[in-house]
C-alpha positions as a LaTeX table, in Angstrom:
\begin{tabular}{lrrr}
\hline
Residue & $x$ (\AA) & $y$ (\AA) & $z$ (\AA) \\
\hline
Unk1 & 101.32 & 92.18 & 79.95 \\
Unk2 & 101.72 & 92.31 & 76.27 \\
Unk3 & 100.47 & 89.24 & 74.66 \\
Unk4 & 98.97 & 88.50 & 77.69 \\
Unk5 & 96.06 & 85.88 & 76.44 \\
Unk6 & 98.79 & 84.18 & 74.29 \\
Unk7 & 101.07 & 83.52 & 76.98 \\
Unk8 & 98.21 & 82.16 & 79.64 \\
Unk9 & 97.25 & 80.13 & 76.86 \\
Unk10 & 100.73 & 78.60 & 76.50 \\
Unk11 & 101.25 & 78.37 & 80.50 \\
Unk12 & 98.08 & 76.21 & 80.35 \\
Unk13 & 98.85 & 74.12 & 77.30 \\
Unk14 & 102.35 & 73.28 & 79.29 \\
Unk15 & 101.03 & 72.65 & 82.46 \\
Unk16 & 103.19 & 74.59 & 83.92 \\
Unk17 & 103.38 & 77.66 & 86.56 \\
Unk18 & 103.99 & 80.96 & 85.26 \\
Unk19 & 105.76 & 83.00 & 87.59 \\
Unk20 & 106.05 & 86.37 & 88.04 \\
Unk21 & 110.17 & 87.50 & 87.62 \\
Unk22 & 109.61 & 91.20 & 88.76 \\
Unk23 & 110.68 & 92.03 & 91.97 \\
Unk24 & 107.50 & 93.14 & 93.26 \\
Unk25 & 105.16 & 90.44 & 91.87 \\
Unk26 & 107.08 & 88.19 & 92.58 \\
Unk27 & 106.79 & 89.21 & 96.11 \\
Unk28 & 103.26 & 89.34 & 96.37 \\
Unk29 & 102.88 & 85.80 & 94.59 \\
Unk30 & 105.17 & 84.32 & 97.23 \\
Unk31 & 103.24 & 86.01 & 100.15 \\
Unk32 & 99.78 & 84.69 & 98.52 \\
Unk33 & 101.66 & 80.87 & 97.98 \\
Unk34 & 102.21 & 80.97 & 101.83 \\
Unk35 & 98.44 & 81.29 & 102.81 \\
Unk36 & 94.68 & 81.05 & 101.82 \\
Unk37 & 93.77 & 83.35 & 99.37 \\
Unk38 & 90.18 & 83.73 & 101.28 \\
Unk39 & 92.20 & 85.49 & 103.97 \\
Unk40 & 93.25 & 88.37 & 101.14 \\
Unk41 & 90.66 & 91.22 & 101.31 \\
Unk42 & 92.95 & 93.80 & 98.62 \\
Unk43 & 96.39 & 94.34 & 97.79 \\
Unk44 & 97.65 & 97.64 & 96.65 \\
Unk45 & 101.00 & 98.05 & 94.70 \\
Unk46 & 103.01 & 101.17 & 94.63 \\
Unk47 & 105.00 & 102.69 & 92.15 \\
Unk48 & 108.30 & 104.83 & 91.60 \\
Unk49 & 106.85 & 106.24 & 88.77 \\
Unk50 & 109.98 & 105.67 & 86.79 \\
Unk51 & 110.80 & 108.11 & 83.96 \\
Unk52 & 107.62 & 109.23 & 83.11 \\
Unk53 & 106.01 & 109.72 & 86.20 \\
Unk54 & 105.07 & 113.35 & 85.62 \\
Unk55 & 104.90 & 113.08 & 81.55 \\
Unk56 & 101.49 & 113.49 & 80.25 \\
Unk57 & 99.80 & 110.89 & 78.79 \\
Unk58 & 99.75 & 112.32 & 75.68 \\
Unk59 & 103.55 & 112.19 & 75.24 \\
Unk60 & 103.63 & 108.53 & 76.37 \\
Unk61 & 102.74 & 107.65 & 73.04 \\
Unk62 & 106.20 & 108.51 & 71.27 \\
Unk63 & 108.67 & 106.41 & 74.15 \\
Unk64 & 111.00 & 105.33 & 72.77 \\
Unk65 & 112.60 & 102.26 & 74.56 \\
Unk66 & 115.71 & 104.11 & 75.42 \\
Unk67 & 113.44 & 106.19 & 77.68 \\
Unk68 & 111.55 & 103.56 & 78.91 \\
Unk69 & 114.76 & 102.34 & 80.22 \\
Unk70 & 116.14 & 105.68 & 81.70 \\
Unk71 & 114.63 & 104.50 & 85.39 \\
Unk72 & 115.76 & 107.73 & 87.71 \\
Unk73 & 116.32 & 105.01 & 90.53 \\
Unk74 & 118.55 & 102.09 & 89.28 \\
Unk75 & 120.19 & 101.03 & 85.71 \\
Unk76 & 117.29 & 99.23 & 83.62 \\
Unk77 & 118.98 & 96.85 & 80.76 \\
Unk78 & 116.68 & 95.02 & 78.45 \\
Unk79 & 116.67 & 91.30 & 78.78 \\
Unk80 & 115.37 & 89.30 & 76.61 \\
Unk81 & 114.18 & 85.71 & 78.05 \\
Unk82 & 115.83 & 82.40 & 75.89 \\
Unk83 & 111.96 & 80.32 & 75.85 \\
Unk84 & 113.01 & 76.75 & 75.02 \\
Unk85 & 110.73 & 75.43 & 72.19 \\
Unk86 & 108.75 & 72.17 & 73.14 \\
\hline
\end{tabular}
């Protein structure tokens, strides 16, 4: 997650959850809400591979976001989240 340390530090300072919006996190944090977490040995994640899944690394570095978006599955739109200020 970009920003990742900034936005666990916020979570905390709020007191509140994060929660995972993507359709496969969101999943797996729902399945590990239902249960003890000492009864989870490993999860494993798969991936479509999306638009770049044969690229080589080397090219990753000149996406632009218009290619990020151009999922070969389903229409990707970017959202961008209205955070109320505190």
């Amino acid at each position: 997650m970009a920003a990742g340390e900034l936005v666990m530090a916020a979570a905390q300072k709020s007191g509140r959850p994060l929660l995972p919006v993507d359709s496969e996190h969101n999943a797996v944090h729902q399945c590990l809400r239902g249960g003890d977490l000492g009864e989870v040995r490993r999860l494993v994640l798969t991936a479509s591979g999306g638009p770049f899944r044969k690229a080589p690394l080397a090219a990753l570095k000149d996406v632009t976001p218009g290619q990020a978006l151009a999922h070969p599955n389903w229409r990707m739109e970017i959202v961008l989240p209205s955070i109320p200020q505190r």
